[in-house]
N, C-alpha and C positions, 0 to 999 in steps of 0.2 A: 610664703612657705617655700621649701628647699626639697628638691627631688633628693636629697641625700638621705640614704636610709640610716635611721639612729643604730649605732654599736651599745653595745655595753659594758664599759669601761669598768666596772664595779666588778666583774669575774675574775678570780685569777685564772691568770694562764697555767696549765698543765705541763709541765714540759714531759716529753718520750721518755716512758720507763720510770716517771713519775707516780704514786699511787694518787688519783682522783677525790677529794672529798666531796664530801654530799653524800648524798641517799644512794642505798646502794638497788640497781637495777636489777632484777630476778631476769632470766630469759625468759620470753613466752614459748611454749607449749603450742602452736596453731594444732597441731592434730589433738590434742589433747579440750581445745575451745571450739573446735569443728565438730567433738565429737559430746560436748555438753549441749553445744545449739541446737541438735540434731534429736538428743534426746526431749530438750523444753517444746522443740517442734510436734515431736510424736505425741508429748503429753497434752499438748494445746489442740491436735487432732483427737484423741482421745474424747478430751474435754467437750470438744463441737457434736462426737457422735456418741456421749453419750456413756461409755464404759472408761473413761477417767475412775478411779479408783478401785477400780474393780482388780484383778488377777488375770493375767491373760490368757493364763493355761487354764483354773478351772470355774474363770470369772467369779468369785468370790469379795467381797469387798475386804478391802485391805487395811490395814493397823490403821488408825490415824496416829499413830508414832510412828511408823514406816514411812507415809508421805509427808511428817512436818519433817523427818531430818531429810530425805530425799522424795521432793515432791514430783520428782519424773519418774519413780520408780512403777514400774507395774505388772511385777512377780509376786506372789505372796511367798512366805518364806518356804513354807511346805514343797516349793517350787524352783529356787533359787539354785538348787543343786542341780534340777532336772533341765534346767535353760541354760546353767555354764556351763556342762559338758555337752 
């Protein structure tokens, strides 16, 4: 065996000011992933005590079309106005 670590010769080279092919990379968002984590976390506490689907403001139980398209959600709509401002 050989301490040399394998290259990969099959890539081409890019040169400066070259456009790259391949798949193109989006940026990440970290605030934007920090702040979805944070909601799956509140809805997973939720879930342990109990008022998981419920409404927060008049604990009412919520659409189940409301939590299939966002399943951290937990405003019911009647609400949604009264929690964003």
């Amino acid at each position: 065996m050989s301490d040399v670590e394998p290259t990969v010769a099959d890539e081409p080279v890019v040169e400066p000011g070259e456009p790259a092919s391949g798949p193109v990379v989006e940026p990440v968002d970290l605030g934007e992933i920090e702040r979805e984590l944070a909601a799956v976390d509140q809805a997973l506490a939720r879930l342990d005590d109990g008022t998981y689907g419920r409404c927060q403001v008049c604990q009412s139980p919520l659409d189940d079309s409301a939590l299939a398209a966002d399943p951290t959600t937990s405003i019911c709509g009647d609400h949604l106005d009264v929690v964003a401002h």
